[in-house]
C-alpha positions in Angstrom: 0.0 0.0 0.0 1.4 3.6 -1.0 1.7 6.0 1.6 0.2 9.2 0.8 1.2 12.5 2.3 -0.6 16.4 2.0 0.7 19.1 -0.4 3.2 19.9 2.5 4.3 16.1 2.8 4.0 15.8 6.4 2.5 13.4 8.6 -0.7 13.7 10.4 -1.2 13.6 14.1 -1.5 10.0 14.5 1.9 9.5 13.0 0.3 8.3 9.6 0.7 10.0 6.4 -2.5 11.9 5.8 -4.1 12.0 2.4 -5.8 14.9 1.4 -9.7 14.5 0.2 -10.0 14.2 -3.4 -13.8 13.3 -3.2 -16.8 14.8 -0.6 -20.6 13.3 -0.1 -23.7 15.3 -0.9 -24.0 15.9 3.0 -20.4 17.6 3.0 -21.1 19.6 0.0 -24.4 21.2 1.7 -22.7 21.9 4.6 -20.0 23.9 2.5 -22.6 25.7 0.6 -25.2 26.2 3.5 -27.6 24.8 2.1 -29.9 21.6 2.8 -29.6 18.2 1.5 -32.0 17.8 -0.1 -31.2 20.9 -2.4 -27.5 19.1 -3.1 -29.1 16.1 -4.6 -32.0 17.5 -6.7 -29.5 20.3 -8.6 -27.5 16.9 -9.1 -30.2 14.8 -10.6 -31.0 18.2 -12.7 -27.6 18.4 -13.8 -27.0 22.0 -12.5 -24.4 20.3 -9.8 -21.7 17.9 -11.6 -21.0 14.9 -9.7 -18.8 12.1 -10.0 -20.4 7.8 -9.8 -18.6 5.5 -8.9 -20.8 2.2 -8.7 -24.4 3.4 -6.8 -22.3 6.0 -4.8 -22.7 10.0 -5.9 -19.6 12.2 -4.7 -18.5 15.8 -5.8 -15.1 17.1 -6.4 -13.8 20.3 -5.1 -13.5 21.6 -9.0 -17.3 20.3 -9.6 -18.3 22.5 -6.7 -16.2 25.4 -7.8 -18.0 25.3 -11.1 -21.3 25.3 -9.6 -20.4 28.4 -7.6 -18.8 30.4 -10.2 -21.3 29.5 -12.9 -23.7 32.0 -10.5 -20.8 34.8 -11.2 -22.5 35.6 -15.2 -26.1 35.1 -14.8 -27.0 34.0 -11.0 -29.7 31.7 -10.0 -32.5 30.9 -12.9 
């Protein structure tokens, strides 16, 4: 197994290598956007929020929310 370290390469507190998060749920992603759950998963299923499947399980990268935020920068909120 490959050890994995942060942008830094240092060591987390547990004396592990810490891997940074490439991948968040829809839970995490409302939380960072204060707004409800509910909200994360139906602009997903519209195809307003990209998301990434792997098998039955929906995650969102940092760059998919980035480009839901800034597509709001042009025209806002239809």
């Amino acid at each position: 197994m490959t050890a994995w370290a942060d942008d830094e390469g240092t060591i987390g507190a547990s004396g592990a290598p810490s891997l940074a998060r490439f991948l968040f749920t829809a839970e995490e992603v409302a939380q960072a956007l204060a707004v409800s759950t509910t909200l994360v998963r139906q602009l997903t299923l519209s195809g307003d929020l990209p998301c990434r499947r792997i098998g039955r399980l929906v995650r969102y990268t940092t760059a998919d929310i980035e480009s839901f935020v800034h597509s709001f920068d042009d025209r806002g909120y239809q």
